[in-house]
N, C-alpha and C positions, 0 to 999 in steps of 0.2 A: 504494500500500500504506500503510498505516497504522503510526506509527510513535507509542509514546510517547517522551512529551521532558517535562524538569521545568521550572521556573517561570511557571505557569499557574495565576492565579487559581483555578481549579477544581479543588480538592483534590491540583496540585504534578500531572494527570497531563495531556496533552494528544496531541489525536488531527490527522495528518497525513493531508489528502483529495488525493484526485487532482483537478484542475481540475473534470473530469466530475462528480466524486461535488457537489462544492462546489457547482456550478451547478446540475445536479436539485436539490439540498435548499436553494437559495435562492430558485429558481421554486417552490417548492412554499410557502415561505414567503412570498413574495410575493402569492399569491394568495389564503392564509388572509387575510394584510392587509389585502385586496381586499376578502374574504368579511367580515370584521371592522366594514370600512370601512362595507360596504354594509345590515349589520343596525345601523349606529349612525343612517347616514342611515334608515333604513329606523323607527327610533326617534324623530329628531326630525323624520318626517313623519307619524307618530299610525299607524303600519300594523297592520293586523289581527295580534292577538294569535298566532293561528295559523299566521299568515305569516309572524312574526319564528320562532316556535320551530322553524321546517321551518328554517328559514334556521340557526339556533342549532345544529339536528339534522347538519346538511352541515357544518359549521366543526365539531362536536367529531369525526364521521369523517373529514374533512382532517386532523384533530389525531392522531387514532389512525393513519392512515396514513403518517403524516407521521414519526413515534415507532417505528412497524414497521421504518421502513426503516431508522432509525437504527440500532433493535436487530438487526437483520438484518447489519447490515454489523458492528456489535460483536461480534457473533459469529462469524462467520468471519474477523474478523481479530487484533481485541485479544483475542477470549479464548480464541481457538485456540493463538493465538502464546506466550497467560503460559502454560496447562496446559503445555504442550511445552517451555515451560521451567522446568518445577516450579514454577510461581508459583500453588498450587493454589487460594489465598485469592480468585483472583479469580471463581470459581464461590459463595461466602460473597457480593462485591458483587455480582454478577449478580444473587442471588436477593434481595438488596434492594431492586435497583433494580426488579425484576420487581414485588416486591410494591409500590412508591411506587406504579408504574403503574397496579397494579389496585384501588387504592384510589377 
């Protein structure tokens, strides 16, 4: 379960994962890595234009999938938990952080 806790560079709020959650979302960033890794090589071997952007195309829906599940799990956890404790502001940062997103 998710718990916040303060002294966390990240705006004072910090989010507690279960081993699981921590390991799917660091295999998944491991392989953006990978993905990253392999259109740099993919760069300094002169590859067709088109072949980099398909490769570019797959690393930003890694990205976007990657961010879903983030916000998926903030959501049923950190923002279920502040509404239910009249902490109502935290639907005001959702909708910010929703909009950074779709920028």
């Amino acid at each position: 379960m998710e718990k916040e806790t303060t002294n966390c560079c990240c705006g004072g709020k910090k989010t507690e994962r279960s081993e699981e959650q921590k390991k799917k979302l660091l295999n998944r960033l491991s392989r953006l890595e990978g993905q990253v890794r392999g259109v740099r090589k993919m760069i300094e071997n002169d590859a067709y234009c088109n072949d980099v952007l398909i490769q570019t195309a797959a690393i930003s829906a890694a990205v976007n999938a990657f961010s879903r599940e983030v916000l998926r799990s903030h959501l049923h956890s950190c923002v279920i938990r502040d509404i239910r404790e009249g902490k109502d502001e935290v639907a005001d940062e959702l909708m910010e952080t929703l909009e950074r997103m779709m920028r």
